[in-house]
MARTOR-488760 format. One record per residue (C-alpha): residue in one letter; x, y, z. Coordinates in steps of 0.2 Angstrom, whole numbers. Example, Ala and Ser with C-alpha at 12.3 -4.5 7.8 and 13.67 -1.06 7.14 Angstrom:
2
(node A,(62,-22,39));
(node S,(68,-5,36));
//
This chain:
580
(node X,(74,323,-96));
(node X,(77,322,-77));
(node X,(73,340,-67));
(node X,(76,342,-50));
(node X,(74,358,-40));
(node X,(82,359,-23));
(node X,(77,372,-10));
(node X,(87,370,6));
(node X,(83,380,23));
(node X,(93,385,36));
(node X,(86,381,55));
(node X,(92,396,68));
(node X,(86,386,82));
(node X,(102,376,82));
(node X,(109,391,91));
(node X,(98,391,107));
(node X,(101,380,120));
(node X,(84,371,123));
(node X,(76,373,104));
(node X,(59,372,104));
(node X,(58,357,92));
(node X,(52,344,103));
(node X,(40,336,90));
(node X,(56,333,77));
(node X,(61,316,71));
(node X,(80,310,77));
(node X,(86,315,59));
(node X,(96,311,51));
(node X,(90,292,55));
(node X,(73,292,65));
(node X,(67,278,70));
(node X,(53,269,58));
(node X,(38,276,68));
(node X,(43,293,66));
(node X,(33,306,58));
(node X,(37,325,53));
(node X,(18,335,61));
(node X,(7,338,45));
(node X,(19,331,33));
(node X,(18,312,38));
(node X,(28,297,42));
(node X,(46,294,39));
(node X,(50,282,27));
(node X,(65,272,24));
(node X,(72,264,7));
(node X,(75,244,11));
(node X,(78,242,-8));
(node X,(93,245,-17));
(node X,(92,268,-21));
(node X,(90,269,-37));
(node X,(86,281,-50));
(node X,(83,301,-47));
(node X,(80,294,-28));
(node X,(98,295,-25));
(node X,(104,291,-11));
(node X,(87,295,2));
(node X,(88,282,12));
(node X,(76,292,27));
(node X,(63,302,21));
(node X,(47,312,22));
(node X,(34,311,8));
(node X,(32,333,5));
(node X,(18,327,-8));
(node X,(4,337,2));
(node X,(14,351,7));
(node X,(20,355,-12));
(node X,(4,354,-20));
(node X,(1,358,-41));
(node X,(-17,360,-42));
(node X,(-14,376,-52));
(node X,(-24,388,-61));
(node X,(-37,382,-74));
(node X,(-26,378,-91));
(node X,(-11,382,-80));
(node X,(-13,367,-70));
(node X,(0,355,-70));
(node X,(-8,340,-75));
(node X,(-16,350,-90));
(node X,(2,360,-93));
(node X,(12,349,-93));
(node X,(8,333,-90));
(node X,(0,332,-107));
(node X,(9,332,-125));
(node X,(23,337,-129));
(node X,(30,337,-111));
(node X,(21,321,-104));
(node X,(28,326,-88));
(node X,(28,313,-73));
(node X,(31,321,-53));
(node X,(44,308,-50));
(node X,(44,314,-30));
(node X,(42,328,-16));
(node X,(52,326,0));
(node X,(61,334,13));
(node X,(74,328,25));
(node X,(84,336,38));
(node X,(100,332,47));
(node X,(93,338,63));
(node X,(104,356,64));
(node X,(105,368,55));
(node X,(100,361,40));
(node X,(82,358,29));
(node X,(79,351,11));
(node X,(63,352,-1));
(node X,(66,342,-16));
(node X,(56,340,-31));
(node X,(57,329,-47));
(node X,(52,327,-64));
(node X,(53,319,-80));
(node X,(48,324,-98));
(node X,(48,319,-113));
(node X,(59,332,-121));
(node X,(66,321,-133));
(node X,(46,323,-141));
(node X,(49,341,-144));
(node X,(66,338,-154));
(node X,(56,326,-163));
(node X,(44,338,-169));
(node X,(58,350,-174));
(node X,(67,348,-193));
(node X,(75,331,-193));
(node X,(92,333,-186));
(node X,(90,349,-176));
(node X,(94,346,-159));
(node X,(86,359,-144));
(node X,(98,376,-141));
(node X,(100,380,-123));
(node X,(89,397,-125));
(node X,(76,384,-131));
(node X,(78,373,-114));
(node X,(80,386,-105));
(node X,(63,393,-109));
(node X,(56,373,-106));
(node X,(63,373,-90));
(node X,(54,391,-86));
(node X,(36,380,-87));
(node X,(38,369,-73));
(node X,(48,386,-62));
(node X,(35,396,-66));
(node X,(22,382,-62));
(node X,(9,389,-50));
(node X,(8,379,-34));
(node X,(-1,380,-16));
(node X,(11,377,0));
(node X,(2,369,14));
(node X,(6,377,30));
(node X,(-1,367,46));
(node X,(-19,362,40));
(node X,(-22,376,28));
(node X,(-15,380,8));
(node X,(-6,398,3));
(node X,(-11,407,-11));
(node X,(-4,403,-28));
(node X,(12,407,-32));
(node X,(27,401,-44));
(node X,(36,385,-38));
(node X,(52,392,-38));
(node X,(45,407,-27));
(node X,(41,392,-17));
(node X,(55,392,-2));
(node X,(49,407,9));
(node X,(31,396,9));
(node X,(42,380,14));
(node X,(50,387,27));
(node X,(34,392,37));
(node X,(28,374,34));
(node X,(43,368,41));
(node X,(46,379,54));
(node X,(26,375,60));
(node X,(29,355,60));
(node X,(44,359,71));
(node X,(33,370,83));
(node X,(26,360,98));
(node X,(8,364,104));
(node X,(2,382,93));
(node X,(-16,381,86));
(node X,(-15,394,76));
(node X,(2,402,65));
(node X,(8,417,64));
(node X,(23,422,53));
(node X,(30,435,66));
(node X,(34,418,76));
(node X,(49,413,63));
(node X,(56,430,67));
(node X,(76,423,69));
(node X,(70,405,67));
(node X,(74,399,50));
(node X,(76,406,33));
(node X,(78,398,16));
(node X,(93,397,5));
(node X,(96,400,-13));
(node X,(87,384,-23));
(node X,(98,374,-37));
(node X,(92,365,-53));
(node X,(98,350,-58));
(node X,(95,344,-75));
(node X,(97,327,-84));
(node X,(97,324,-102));
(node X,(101,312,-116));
(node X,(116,321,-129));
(node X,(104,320,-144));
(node X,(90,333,-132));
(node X,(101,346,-134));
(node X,(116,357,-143));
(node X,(128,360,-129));
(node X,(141,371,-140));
(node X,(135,387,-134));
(node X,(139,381,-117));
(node X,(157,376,-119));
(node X,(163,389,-105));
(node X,(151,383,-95));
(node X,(159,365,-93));
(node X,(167,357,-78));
(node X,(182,348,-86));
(node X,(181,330,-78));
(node X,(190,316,-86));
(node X,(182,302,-76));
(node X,(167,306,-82));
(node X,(172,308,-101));
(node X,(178,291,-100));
(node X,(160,287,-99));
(node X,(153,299,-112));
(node X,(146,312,-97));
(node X,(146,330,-101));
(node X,(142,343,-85));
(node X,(139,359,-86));
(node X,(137,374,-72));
(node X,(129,391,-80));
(node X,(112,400,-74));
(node X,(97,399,-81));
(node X,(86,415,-84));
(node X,(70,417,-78));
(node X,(56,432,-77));
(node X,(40,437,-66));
(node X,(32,451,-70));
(node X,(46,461,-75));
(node X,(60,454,-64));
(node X,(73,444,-70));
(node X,(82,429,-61));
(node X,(95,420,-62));
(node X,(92,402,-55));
(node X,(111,390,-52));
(node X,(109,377,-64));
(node X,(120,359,-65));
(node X,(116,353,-81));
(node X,(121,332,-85));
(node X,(120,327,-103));
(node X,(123,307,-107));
(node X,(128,297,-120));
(node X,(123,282,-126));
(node X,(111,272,-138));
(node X,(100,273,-125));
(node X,(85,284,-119));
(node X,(85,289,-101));
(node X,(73,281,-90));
(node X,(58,289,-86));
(node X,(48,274,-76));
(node X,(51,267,-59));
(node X,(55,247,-67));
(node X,(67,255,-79));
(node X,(79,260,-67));
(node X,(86,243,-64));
(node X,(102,246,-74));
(node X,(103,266,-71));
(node X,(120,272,-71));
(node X,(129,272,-55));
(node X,(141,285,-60));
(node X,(128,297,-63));
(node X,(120,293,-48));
(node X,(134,297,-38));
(node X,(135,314,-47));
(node X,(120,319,-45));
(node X,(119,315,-25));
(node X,(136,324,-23));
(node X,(131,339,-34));
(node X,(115,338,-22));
(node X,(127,338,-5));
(node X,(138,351,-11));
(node X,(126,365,-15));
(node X,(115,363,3));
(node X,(133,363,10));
(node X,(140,378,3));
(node X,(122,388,8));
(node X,(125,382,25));
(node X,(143,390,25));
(node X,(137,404,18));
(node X,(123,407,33));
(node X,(137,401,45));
(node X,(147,414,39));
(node X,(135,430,40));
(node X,(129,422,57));
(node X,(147,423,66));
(node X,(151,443,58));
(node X,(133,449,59));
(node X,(132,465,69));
(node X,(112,460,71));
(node X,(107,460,90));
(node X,(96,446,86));
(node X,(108,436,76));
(node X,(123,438,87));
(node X,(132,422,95));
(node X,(136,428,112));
(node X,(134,412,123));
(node X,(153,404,121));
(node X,(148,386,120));
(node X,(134,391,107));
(node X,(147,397,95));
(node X,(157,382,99));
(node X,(144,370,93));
(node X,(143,381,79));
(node X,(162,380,74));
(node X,(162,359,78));
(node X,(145,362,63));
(node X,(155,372,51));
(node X,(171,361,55));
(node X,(159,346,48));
(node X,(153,355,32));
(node X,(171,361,30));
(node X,(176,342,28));
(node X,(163,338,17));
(node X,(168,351,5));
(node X,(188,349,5));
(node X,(189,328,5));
(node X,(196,325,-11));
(node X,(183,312,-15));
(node X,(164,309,-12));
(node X,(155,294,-19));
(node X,(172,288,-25));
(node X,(172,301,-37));
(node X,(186,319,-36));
(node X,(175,332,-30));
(node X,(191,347,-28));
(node X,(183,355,-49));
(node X,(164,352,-44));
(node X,(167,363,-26));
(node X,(177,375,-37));
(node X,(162,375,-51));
(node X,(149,376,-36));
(node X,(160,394,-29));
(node X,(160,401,-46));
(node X,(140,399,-48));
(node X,(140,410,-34));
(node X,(154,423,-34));
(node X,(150,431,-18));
(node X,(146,415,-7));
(node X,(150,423,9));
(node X,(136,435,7));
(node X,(133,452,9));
(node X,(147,453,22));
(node X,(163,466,18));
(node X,(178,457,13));
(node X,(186,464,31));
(node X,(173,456,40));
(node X,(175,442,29));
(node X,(191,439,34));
(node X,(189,443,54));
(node X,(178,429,54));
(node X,(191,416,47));
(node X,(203,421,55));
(node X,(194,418,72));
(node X,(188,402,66));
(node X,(206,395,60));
(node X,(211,401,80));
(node X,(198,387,86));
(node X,(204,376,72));
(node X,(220,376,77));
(node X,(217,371,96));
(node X,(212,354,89));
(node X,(222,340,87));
(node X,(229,343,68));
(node X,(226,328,62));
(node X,(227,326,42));
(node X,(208,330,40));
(node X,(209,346,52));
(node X,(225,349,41));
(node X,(216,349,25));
(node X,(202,362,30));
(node X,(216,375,39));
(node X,(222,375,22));
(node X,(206,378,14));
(node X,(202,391,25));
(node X,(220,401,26));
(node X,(218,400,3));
(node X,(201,409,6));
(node X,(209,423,19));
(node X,(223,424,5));
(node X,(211,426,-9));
(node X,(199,438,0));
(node X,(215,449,5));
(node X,(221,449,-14));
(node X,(202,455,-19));
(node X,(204,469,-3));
(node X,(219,475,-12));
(node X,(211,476,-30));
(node X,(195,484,-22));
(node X,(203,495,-11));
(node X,(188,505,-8));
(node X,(177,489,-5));
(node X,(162,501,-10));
(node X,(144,496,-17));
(node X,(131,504,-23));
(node X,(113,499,-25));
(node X,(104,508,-39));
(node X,(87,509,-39));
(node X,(77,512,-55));
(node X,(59,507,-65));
(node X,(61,495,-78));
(node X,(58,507,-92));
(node X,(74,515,-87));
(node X,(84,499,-87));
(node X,(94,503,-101));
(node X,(99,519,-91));
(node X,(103,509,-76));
(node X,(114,497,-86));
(node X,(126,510,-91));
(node X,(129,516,-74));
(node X,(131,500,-69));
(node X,(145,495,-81));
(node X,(154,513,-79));
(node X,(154,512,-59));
(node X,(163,492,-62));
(node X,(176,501,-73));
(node X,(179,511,-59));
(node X,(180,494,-47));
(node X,(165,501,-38));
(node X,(153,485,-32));
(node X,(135,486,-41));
(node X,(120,478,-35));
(node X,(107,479,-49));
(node X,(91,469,-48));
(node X,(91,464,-66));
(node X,(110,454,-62));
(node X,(110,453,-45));
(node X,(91,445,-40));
(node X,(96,426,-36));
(node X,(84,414,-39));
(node X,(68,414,-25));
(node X,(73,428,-19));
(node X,(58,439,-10));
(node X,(59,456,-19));
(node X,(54,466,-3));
(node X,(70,456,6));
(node X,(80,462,-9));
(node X,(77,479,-6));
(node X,(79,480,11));
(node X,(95,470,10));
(node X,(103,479,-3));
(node X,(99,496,5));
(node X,(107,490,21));
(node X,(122,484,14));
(node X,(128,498,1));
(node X,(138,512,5));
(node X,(127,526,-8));
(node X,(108,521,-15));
(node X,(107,529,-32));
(node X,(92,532,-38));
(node X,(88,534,-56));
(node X,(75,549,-54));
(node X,(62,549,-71));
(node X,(43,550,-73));
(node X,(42,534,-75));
(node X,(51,529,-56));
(node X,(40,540,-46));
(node X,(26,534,-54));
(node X,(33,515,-49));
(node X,(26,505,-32));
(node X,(43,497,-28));
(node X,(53,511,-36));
(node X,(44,523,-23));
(node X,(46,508,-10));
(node X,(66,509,-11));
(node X,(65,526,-12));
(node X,(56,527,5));
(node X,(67,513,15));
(node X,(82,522,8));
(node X,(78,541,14));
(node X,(70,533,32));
(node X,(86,521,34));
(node X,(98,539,30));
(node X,(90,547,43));
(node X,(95,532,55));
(node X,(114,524,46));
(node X,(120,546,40));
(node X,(135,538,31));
(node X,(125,531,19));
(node X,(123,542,3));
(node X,(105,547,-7));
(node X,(112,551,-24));
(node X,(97,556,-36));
(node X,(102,556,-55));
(node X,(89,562,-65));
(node X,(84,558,-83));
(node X,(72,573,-83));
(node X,(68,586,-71));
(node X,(50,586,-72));
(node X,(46,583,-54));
(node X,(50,600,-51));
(node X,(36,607,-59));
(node X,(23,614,-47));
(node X,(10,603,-52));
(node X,(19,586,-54));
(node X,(15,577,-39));
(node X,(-7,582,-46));
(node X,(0,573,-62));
(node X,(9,559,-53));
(node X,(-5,554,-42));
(node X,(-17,555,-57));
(node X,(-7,540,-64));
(node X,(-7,531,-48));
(node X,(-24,533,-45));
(node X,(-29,525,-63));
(node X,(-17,510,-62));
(node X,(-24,507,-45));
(node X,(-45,510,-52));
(node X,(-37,497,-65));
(node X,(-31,485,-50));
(node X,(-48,487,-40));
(node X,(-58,481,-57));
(node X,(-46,467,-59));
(node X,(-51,462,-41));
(node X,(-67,463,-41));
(node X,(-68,452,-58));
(node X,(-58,441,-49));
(node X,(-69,439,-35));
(node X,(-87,437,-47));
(node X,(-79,422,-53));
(node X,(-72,417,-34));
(node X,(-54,418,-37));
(node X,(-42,426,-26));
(node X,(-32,445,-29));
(node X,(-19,442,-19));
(node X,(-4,443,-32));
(node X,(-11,460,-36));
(node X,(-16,468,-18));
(node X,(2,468,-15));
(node X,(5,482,-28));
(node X,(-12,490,-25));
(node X,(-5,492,-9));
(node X,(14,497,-14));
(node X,(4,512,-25));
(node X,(-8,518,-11));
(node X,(8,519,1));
(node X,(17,529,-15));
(node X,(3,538,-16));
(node X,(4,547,3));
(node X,(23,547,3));
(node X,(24,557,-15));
(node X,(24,574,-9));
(node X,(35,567,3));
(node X,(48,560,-8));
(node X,(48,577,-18));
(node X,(52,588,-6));
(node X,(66,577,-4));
(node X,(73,577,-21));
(node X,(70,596,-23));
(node X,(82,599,-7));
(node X,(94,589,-15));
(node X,(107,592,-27));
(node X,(103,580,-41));
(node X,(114,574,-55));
(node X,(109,577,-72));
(node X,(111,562,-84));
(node X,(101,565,-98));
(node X,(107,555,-114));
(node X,(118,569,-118));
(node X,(125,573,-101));
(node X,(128,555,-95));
(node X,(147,555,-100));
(node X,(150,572,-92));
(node X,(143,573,-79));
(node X,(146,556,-72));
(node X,(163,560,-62));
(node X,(151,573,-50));
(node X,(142,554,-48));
(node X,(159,546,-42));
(node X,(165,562,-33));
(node X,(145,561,-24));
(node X,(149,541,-19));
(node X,(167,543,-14));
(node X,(166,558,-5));
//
């Protein structure tokens, strides 16, 4: 089995007139003396590309910056590397086409086909059963190095906000020391794809039939592809990571050596590099998009031939995505399959934004010569403006709503979110809405920002809760500053109003933090490092001074009830509260 995980990043810099990326190589072909600062030299692919190299041609070897050495038993090399898996890093890379877009890819192989051996003869691996596989190497703890010195551990799919401060310090000419304030506007990673390879006897794809991209080309040759989202959990925070899954035919095995790559098959090759393409292509439309209808100060697109270069960029990427073919293969049902991965590719934006911005950019479009390929994207553009209008007019009230809620309560949450849907109300819930890498602090403070009420879910068990408090808190101080934004508190119970609950409350803090201190300080006897645990230490102390705070607040407010058996009654006041 074949896994590639792909986090692109999306450089600002493009924007400014004299970018400060002095000490860059000339992507996207530098010359052979070229290096990327503390990554190394480029390198260039005289032989023939084969194999899970694709089509890389210029490159620089990420190997120090993506760095496995793990956790004791958690190590790779001890994980995974070992039986069953027998897990080979078949590469860590990055390129860049010298714009607006960055790339971080890494590769492995494994013997999967071990593990279906070890099963009852004739059973072949479910997709629940892959997907959990899969989750070892994402959750796989890795260092990033940033300049000259390593971060803390964290999971490798949590990996891009890391990647973007190495990349944005290589691409900084003359600082001795980094700061991350300094990438303020600079740069900012993109959502990351999976891309998975396997042999048709590794796994059962039945339960993924409605998950298939229909392909005849590839049928011809026995190929199966599949788009779906594999599920992943920290802590207890579940993501959803986009997922192409290849599955082969054949007598035989996939190759998992460099010398047995001679006769690797061209069309999945050329799959696999146009998958690759489409998804960094469709996150940079996605940025461009936000960027030209942000309302952001610092974001904003004021300088005229700036946002021109900006349009020729988009115009480029545009083409990629409508040619008919790539690679000599039809691409039109993989960009489709690419779109539906992502439902709301154009971002948090509202659909009238949405199409204000098209609308502007098929005007520049159409001062060019139309010439066939021109053609071909106005007409992309104009069915996008027509589908967002015909979503406007089923959404008529374009609403969305953020609910915020501790985990214990998800089950409450849930069922809010499916009765708002039924009312065509938009619902962002962390549990089906957290993409894949996503920062949870970002998430947050996103979601707040773009919602139109924040309903909080008010128990025992949220105001005891470090990032329940911390959405609380971001979304009474951001009412105060955006008054159109609605604080709707539903409560399950009504204990906060009692005059000692906040004594009570704090008493819990106060032990799950005395719980976190011993936990650190065991950690530091045996000279490891706390950091994945002072985030919430500090999450709880900050909960801790706001509580009375956030009381008072919910006392002067008129909160919903929705006990269990008050739910269903009482949940018109909730619409009547977000539409009015």
């Amino acid at each position: 089995m074949f896994i590639t995980l792909q986090f692109p990043l999306f450089d600002y810099r493009f924007f400014k007139a004299d970018p400060n990326k002095t000490e860059r190589p000339k992507w996207p072909e530098p010359g052979s003396n070229d290096r990327v600062r503390y990554f190394g030299e480029i390198l260039g692919r005289n032989k023939k590309y084969l194999g899970p190299w694709d089509d890389e041609k210029k490159y620089c070897n990420a190997g120090s910056v993506l760095n496995f050495c793990g956790l004791k038993d958690e190590h790779f090399f001890k994980s995974l590397y070992s039986d069953p898996y027998r897990a080979r890093i078949l590469f860590r890379r990055f390129q860049s086409d010298g714009r607006c877009m960055a790339k971080f890819e890494v590769g492995f192989n494994d013997q999967l086909c071990n593990r279906v051996a070890a099963q009852a003869a004739g059973q072949e691996v479910s997709p629940f059963n892959l997907f959990k596989h899969i989750e070892r190497y994402l959750l796989c703890p890795v260092k990033i190095k940033i300049g000259s010195r390593l971060s803390a551990y964290l999971p490798l799919i949590e990996a891009g906000e890391k990647l973007r401060d190495a990349y944005y310090w290589t691409t900084t000419k003359g600082k001795k020391s980094f700061d991350a304030r300094d990438i303020r506007h600079q740069a900012e990673p993109c959502e990351p794809v999976l891309l998975i390879q396997l042999h048709a006897g590794e796994i059962n794809p039945d339960q993924l039939f409605a998950q298939k991209v229909d392909m005849p080309f590839l049928s011809k040759e026995g190929i199966e592809l599949y788009c779906t989202h594999i599920p992943y959990t920290i802590g207890r925070r579940k993501y959803q990571l986009k997922t192409w899954m290849i599955i082969t035919a054949g007598d035989e095995a996939n190759p998992l050596y460099s010398g047995q790559f001679r006769a690797y098959n061209q069309t999945v090759r050329y799959l696999r590099i146009n998958l690759l393409r489409i998804h960094v292509e469709t996150c940079m439309q996605k940025k461009l998009i936000e960027t030209f209808g942000t309302t952001d100060e610092a974001y904003q697109i004021k300088d005229p031939a700036v946002r021109d270069r900006l349009y020729f960029y988009l115009h480029k990427i545009l083409l990629n995505l409508t040619n008919i073919q790539r690679n000599d293969q039809p691409q039109t049902a993989l960009v489709e399959a690419a779109f539906r991965l992502d439902e709301y590719y154009y971002g948090s934006m509202r659909i009238e934004d949405q199409v204000k911005v098209l609308d502007e950019y098929k005007t520049w479009l159409k001062a060019l010569e139309l010439n066939p390929k021109n053609q071909q994207v106005l007409g992309y553009i104009q069915k996008n403006t027509e589908d967002l209008r015909d979503q406007q007019k089923q959404k008529p009230e374009n609403c969305v709503v953020f609910i915020s809620y501790n985990h214990a309560d998800e089950a409450t949450a849930a069922l809010l979110k499916d009765k708002l849907e039924q009312e065509r109300i938009t619902v962002i819930l962390d549990s089906a809405s957290m993409q894949a890498g996503t920062a949870i602090k970002d998430f947050i403070s996103k979601s707040i920002l773009m919602s139109h009420a924040i309903l909080s879910v008010v128990s025992v068990n949220s105001l005891t809760s470090g990032w329940v408090g911390v959405e609380t808190i971001n979304a009474m101080f951001i009412k105060d500053f955006f008054p159109d934004k609605k604080f709707i508190a539903c409560c399950l119970d009504v204990n906060f109003m009692e005059d000692d609950f906040t004594e009570k409350a704090n008493k819990k803090i106060d032990q799950r933090i005395t719980a976190i201190k011993e936990l650190a300080r065991s950690r530091s006897d045996n000279a490891l490092r706390s950091t994945d645990i002072d985030d919430e230490w500090r999450r709880l102390e900050s909960l801790r001074l706001k509580l009375p705070d956030i009381i008072t607040h919910l006392k002067n407010d008129l909160g919903i009830d929705i006990m269990a058996k008050n739910i269903n009654a009482n949940f018109p006041k909730i619409l009547e509260a977000i539409r009015n």
